[in-house]
N, C-alpha and C positions, 0 to 999 in steps of 0.2 A: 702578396703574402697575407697583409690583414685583411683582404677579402676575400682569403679562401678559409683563413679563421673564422672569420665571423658566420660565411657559409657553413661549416661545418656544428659550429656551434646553433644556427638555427634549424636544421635537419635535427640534430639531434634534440632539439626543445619540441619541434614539432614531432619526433616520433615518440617524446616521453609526453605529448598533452594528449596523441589520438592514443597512445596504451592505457592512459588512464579514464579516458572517457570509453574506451571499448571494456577495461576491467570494471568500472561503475554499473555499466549497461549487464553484464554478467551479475554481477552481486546481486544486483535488482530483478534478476532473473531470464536478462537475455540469454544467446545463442554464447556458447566457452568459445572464447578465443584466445588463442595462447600470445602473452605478450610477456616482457621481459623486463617488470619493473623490479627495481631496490625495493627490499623489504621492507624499511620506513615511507615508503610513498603508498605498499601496498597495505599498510597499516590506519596510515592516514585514511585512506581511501575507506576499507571497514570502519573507521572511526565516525569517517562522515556519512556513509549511508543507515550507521543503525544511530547516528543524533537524529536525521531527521526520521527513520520510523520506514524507512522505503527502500523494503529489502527481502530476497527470497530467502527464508531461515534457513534452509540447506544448505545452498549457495554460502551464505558468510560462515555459517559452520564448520564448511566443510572446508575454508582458507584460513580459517580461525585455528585447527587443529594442524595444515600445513605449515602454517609459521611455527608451531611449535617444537619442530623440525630445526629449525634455523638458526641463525649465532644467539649471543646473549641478546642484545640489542630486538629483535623476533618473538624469541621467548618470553623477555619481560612485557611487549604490545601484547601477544597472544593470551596470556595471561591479566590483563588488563581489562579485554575486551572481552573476557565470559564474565567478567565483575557486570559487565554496563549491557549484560543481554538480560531478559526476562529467564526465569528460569522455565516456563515452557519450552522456548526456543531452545536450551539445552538439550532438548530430550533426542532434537536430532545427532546427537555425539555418536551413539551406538553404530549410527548408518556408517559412519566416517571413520573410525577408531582406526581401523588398520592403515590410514594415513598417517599416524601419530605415533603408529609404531617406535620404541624404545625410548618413546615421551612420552607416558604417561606417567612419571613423576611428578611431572610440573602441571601437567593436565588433571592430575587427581587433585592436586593442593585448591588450584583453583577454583574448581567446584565444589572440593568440601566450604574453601573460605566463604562463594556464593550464597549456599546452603545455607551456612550458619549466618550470614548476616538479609536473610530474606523475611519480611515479616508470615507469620505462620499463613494468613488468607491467600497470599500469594501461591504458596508453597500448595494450598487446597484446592487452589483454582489448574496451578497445572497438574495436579496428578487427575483431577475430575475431566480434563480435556484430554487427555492420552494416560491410562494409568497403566497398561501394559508399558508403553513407552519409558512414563516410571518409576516400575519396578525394575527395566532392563539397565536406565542408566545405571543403579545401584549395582547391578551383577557385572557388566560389563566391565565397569572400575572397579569393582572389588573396595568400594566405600568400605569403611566404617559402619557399625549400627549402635553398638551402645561402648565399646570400650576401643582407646586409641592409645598404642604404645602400654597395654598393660593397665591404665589408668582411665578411671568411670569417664563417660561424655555425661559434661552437666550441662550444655550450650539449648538450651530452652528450643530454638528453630531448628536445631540440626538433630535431632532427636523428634522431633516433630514429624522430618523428613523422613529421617529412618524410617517411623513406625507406619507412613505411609507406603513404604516400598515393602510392604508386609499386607497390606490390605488389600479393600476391594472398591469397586464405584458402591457396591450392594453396601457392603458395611458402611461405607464412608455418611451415601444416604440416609440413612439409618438412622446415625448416632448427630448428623446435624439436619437434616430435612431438605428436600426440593429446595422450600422457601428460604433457606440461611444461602444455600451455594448459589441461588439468582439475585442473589444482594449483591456477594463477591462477585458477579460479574460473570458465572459460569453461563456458557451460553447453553440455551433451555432445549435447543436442539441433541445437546447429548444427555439429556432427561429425563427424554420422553418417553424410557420406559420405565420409569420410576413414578408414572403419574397417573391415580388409579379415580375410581367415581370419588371416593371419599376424601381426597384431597386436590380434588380439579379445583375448586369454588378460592380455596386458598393459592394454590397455585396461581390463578389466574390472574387472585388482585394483587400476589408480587409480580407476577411477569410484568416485562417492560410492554407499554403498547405494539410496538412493534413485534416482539416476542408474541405476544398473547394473537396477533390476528395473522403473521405468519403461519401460526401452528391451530388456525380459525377452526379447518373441520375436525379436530382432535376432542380442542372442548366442548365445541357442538355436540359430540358424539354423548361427550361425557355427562355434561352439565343439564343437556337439554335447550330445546330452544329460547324458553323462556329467560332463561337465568346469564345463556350466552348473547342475549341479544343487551340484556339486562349493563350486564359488563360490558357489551363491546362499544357499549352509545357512550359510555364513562373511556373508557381506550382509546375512541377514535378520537375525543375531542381535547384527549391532552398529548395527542401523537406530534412527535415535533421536528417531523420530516413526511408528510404525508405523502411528496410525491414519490418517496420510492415505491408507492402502490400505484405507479402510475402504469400500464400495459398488463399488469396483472390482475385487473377487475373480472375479466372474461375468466378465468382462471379461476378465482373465488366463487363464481356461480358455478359451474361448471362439477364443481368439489361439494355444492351442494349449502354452500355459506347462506343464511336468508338473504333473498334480493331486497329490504330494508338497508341491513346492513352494510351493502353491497354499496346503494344509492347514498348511503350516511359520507361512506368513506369519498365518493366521488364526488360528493358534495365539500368535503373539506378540502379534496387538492384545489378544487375549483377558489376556493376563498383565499388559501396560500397562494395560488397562483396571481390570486389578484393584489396580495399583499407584496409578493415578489416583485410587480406588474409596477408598481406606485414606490416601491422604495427603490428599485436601480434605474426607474423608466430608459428601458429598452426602447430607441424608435426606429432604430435598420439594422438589422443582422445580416452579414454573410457567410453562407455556410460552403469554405472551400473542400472537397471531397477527392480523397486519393481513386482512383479508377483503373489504376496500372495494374498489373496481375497478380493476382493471390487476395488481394483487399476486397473481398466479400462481404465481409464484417465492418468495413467504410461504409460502404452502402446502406447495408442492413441499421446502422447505427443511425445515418443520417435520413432515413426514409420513417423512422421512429422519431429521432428528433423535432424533424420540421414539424409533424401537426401540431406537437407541444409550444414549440419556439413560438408558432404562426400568429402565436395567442398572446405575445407577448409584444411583436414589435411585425414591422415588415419583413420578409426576408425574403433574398438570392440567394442562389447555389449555382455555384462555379464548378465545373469538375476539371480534374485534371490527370494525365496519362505521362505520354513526355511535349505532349501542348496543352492546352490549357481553353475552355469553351464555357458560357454560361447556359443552363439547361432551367428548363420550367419543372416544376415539381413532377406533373404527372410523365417526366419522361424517366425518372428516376426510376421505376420501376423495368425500366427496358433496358437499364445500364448492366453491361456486362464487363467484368475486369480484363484490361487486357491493356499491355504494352508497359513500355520501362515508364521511369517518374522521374520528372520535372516538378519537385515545389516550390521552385521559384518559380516557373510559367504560370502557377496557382494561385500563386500572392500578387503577381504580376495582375494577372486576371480581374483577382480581387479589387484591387487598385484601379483600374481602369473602369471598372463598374462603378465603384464607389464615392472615384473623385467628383469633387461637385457637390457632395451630400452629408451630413455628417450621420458618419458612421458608428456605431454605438459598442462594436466586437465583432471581428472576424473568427470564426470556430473553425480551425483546420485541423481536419480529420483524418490520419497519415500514418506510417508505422515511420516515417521518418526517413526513409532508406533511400535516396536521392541518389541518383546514377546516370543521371541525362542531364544535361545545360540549357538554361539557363540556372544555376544553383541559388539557392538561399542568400549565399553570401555575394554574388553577383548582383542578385537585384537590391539589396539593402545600399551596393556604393552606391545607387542613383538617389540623389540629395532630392528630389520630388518623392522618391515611394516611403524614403525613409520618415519623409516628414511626415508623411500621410499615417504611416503605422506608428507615430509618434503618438499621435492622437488617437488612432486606433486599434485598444489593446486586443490579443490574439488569445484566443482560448487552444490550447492546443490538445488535442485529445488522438493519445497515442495508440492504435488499434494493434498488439498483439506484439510488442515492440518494448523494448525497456530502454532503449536508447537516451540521452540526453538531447533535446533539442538544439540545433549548432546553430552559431549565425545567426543569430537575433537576436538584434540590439536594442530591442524597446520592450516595451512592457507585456509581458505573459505571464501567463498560470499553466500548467500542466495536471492530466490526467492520464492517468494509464490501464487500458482495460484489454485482459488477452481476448476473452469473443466478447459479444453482445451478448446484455441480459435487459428486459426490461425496466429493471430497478438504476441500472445504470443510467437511464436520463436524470435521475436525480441530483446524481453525481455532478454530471455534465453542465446541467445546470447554475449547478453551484460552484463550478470550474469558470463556466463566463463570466456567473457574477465577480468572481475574485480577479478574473482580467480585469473588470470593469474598475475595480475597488484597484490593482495596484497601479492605473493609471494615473489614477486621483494621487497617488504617494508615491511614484519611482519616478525620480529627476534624471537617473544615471541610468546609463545599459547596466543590465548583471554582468556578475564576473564569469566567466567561462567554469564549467564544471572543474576542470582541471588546477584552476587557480583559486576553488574553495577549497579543494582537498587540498593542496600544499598549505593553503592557509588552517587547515583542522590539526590545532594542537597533536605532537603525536602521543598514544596510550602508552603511559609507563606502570610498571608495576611499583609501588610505594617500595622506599627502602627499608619501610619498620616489617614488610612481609617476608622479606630474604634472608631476616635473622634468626638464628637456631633455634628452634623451641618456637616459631613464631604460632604454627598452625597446632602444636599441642597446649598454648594458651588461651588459642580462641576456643576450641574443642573441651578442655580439662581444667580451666582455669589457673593453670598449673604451669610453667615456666620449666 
């Protein structure tokens, strides 16, 4: 009898850890899959994807507005967590609204309270990133603009807001400049048609480095070569991620960028990479690669990778399917996706290459989707691999996939990219390094996804907010 207890009770722990690591995966922007958790667990869960910043905004939106729906206990989380969202990320409500249906009581308080306690630069920065979007949130809730309950709005940011849901990007420009809104952080891409011959020169020396050689044949166009070659030797030398221009040089010529500036910029990854070179000294890398069906973008990412990597330390490439085989670079190019996946025949792989040598980061490149044995968590019970990945921290770079990584119990860092972009090595890059770096500081496995969210405080709405009169004193000043 107590072992059919305790059976039942472990079934049901394991189907309340995979619900919550498949709703995680969601949030972050995987594939929906319907699962069947308590409303405080799926609370937690939004609590803990928007702490750490690694979330698809529609996605939590749009269960942020379902809970709104739900008992008290729902309500007060849902309300909670539009407090702890950016107010950009608000503007996707309108898409979602008819989920919320006969809650928008407690859905308007919330975002008026957001509103009014948002500093104004913020409040400038999302209307200049979406300002149709907006002006919508304003109509769709039927906000407030200057008078609440009959009595003046004197709330300094929420009046701010208003007179924004009345304007334009044109006017907005206008009345503070290109150069005030790329201070706040607006990105210079939605700008760029506010950027004329007469205030290129200005523009350029606020843009961020980055910014400024992004948008390289613009001011070329504008400035002239003289003046853009002028700036851009001042931009490239205080750029403080050079290699995300790493595969895009062809591209800047190509566009018509001076080939100087071209050789400027390739000359400074070259100098970061040698500073990167001396502070992690990299001296074997293995590069394990998903090769089962649909993983194009494995390939594609690791056949970019390696020449960078090459430069950095030695390195192997392991592929794997639902077996697992070591391949020399130049055959990378003849790989074609096909067959189920085995990541543990990968790691396995890796292991058997590497034992004997010390190994500096394993980079496994994977959407994670395991469906053939040997699994992850199989090859980790073997006390020889497990030691081996003790020592040797795993980069893991998630190709097209939001999953959580399962089954590994040593030190890793994660990235997540849905295709391949060029600028993404940089990323990746700096995802090994940080395996490298939590090697050096993580004595214990992490705790499973599922047992950080039950550990994320759950979002309560304050009880000074539920009192009568609460939200016409923030508004009116007035009780």
């Amino acid at each position: 009898m107590l072992i059919n207890l305790l059976l039942v009770l472990l079934c049901v722990k394991t189907e309340l850890t995979l619900g919550i690591e498949a709703y995680v995966s969601y949030l972050m922007g995987g594939h929906y899959v319907e699962v069947d958790l308590p409303s405080p667990v799926k609370a937690r869960a939004l609590a803990y994807v928007i702490e750490g910043g690694r979330y698809h905004r529609s996605c939590v939106v749009k269960e942020i507005l379902l809970m709104f729906k739900g008992d008290r206990l729902a309500r007060s989380a849902a309300w909670q967590l539009i407090q702890e969202l950016p107010v950009s990320h608000l503007l996707y409500i309108p898409d979602h609204l008819n989920l919320a249906k006969k809650c928008t009581r407690s859905l308007r308080h919330a975002v008026v309270v957001k509103l009014a306690n948002t500093p104004k630069d913020e409040l400038l920065r999302a209307f200049a990133l979406e300002p149709e979007a907006f002006r919508r949130l304003f109509k769709v809730l039927r906000l407030p603009k200057t008078v609440f309950h009959g009595k003046k709005i004197v709330n300094e940011n929420y009046l701010f807001a208003a007179s924004l849901s009345e304007s334009s990007l044109k006017k907005v420009v206008e009345e503070y400049g290109v150069e005030y809104l790329l201070k706040i952080s607006v990105p210079l891409h939605t700008l760029v048609n506010f950027i004329t011959a007469e205030n290129a020169k200005t523009v350029a020396e606020h843009a961020s480095p980055q910014s400024f050689l992004e948008h390289a044949r613009l001011f070329l166009n504008l400035l002239g070569e003289e003046k853009f070659n002028r700036i851009a030797v001042s931009k490239i030398h205080a750029l403080k991620d050079p290699l995300k221009f790493i595969g895009v040089l062809e591209h800047l010529i190509k566009t018509g960028v001076p080939e100087e500036v071209v050789d400027l910029i390739d000359k400074r990854i070259r100098e970061y990479l040698e500073e990167l070179k001396a502070k992690y000294r990299l001296s074997y890398v293995i590069i394990v690669v998903d090769v089962s069906g649909s993983m194009e973008a494995a390939l594609e990412t690791t056949s970019k990778l390696y020449p960078i990597l090459s430069k950095f330390s030695d390195v192997d490439i392991v592929v794997f399917n639902d077996t697992a085989w070591k391949i020399s670079p130049s055959e990378l190019e003849y790989m074609k996706p096909d067959g189920m996946t085995s990541i543990g025949a990968g790691l396995l792989k890796a292991y058997e290459v590497g034992k004997g040598r010390e190994v500096s980061a394993v980079v496994l490149i994977t959407d994670f989707d395991e469906n053939t044995p040997p699994f992850v968590k199989e090859v980790f019970s073997d006390p020889k691999v497990r030691e081996f990945f003790e020592k040797t921290p795993i980069a893991v770079v998630l190709v097209g996939s939001y999953v959580e990584p399962r089954d590994i119990p040593t030190p890793y860092a994660t990235l997540r990219i849905r295709d391949f972009h060029p600028r993404l090595v940089s990323s990746i890059l700096v995802t090994i390094f940080k395996a490298v770096e939590s090697a050096k500081t993580t004595k214990f496995a992490r705790k499973p996804v599922s047992s950080e969210v039950m550990n994320t405080p759950l979002p309560q709405r304050p009880e000074e907010t539920l009192k009568p009169g609460y939200l016409e004193k923030v508004l009116t000043n007035e009780a």
